[in-house]
C-alpha positions in Angstrom: 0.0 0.0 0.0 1.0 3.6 -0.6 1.9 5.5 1.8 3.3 9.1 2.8 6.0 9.6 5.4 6.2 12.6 8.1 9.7 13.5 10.7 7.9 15.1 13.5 11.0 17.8 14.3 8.8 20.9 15.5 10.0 20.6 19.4 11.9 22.9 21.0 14.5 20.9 22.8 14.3 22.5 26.1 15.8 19.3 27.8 18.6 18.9 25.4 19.7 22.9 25.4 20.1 23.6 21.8 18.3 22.0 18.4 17.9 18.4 18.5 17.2 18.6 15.1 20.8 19.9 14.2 22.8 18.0 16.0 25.7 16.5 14.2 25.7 12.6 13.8 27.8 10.0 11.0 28.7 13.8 9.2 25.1 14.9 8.9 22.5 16.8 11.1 20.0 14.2 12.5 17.0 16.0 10.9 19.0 14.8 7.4 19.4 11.4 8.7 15.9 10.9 9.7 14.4 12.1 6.0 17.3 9.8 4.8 15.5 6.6 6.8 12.5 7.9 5.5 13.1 8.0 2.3 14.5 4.0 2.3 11.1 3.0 3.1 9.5 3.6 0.2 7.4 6.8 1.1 5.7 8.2 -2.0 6.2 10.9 -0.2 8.0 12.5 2.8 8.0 16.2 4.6 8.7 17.1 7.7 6.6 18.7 10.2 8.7 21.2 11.9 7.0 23.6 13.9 7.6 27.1 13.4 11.0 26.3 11.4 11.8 25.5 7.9 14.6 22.9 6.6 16.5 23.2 3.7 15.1 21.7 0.7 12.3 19.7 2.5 8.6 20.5 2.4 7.9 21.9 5.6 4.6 22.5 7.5 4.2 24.6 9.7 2.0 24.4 13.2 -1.8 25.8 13.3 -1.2 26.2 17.1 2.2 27.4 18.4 3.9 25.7 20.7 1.1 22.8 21.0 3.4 19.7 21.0 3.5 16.9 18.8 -0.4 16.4 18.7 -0.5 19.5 16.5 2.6 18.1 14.0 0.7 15.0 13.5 -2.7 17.3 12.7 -0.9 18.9 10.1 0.8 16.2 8.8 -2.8 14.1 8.5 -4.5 16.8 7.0 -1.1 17.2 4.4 -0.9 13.8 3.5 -2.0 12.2 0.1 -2.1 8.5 0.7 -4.1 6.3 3.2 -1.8 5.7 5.7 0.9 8.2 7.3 4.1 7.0 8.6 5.6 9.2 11.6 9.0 9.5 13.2 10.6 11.5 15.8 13.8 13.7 14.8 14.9 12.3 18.1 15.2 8.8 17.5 18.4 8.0 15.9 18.5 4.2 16.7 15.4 4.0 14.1 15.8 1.6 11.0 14.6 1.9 7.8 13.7 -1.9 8.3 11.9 -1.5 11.3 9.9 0.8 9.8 9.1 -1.0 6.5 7.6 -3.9 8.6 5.2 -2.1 10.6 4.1 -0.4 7.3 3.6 -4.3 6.1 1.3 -4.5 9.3 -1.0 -1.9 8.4 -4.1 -2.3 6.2 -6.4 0.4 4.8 -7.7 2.7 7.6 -6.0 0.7 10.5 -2.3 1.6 11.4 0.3 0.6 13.5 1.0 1.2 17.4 4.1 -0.3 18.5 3.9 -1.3 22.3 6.1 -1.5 25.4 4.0 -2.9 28.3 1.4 -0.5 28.9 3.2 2.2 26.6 2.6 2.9 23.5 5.5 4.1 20.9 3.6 7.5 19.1 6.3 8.8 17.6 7.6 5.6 15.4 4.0 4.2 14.1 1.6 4.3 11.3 -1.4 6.4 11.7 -4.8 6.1 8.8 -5.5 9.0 7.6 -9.0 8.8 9.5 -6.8 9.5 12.5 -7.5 12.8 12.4 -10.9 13.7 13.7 -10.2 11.9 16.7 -6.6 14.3 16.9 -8.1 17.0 16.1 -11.2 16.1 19.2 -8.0 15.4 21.5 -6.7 18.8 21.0 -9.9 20.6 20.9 -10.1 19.0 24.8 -7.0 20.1 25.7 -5.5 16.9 25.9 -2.3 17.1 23.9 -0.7 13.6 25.2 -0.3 11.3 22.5 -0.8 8.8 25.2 -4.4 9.5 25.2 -4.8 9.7 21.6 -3.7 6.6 20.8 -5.7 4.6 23.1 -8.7 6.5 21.4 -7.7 5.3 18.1 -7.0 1.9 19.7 -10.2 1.4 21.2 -11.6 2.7 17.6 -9.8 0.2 15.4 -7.9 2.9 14.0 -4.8 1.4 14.9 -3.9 -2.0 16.3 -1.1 -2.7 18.9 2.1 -4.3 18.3 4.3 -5.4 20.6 7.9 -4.8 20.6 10.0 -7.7 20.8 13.1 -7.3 23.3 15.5 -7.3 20.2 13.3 -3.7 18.8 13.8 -2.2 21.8 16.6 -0.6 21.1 15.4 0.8 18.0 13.5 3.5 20.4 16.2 4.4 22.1 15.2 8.4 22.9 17.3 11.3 23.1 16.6 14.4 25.0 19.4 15.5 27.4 23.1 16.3 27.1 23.6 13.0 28.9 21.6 10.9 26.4 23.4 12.0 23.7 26.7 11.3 25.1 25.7 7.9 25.7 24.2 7.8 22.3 27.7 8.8 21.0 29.6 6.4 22.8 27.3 3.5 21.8 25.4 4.7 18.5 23.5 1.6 17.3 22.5 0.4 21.1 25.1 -2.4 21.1 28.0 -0.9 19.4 27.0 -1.0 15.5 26.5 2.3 13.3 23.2 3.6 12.8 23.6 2.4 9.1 
């Protein structure tokens, strides 16, 4: 199925100090990285939802709502997208794989996406969302409630996405980074167990 891919790089890394999204990693900002992952999965199409910022040579949308979180990039990105289903990733996720991402895609069917799971958490940022995601966003917001936590069990209990777990080997593949500290470790041990992220 056809599908359109979205980096999610609108935050304002308060916790890290200075732009996630440009920070330097393998010789290339991580924003560039991410599209690069992206772009190996097949995406008909992929644009990056960055807030109030634009990136070079990369269809950029912009927030509706300043400031409103991730909630609000994944509005935008639903209501841009041309295919069925929407594939989302975090600029902040470095450990993501092309492959990882291709087979929750394979797991999707039309107007049901892909939640991956850890316990009783749910992985937003790295999942497949239908495009009939978006009313129940856009009701989320409207309520004020701007976790993607609650969204998702919404769309869960909806049959707008289905869960899947995470097997112990994928953890690493969410491997988060938001502090100074993070990405030291991060640089010290890129791929989780010493590979590269390539």
């Amino acid at each position: 199925m056809e599908f359109s891919a979205v980096l999610l790089a609108g935050g304002n890394s308060t916790r890290m100090g200075q732009d996630k999204a440009a920070m330097v990693i393998d010789g290339l900002p991580l924003w560039r990285r991410q599209i690069g992952v992206l772009h190996e999965t097949g995406a008909k199409e992929v644009f990056i939802a960055g807030g109030q910022r634009t990136f070079d040579k990369v269809e950029t949308l912009e927030d509706d709502v300043p400031d409103a979180g991730p909630l609000t990039g994944l509005i935008v990105s639903l209501r841009r997208a041309r295919f069925p289903l929407l594939l989302v990733l975090a600029v902040d996720l470095p450990a993501m794989t092309s492959d990882y991402l291709q087979k929750l895609v394979s797991l999707a069917r039309p107007g049901v996406g892909v939640m991956p799971r850890r316990g009783e958490f749910f992985e937003p940022l790295a999942a497949v969302y239908p495009r009939e995601a978006l009313g129940l966003a856009e009701q989320c917001r409207a309520e004020g409630q701007r976790a993607l936590q609650v969204l998702v069990r919404r769309l869960v209990d909806s049959a707008l996405v289905r869960p899947c777990d995470v097997s112990t080997e994928g953890e690493q593949h969410f491997l988060n980074v938001n502090t100074p500290k993070d990405w030291e470790a991060l640089k010290k041990n890129p791929g989780g167990d010493g590979s590269s992220f390539r």
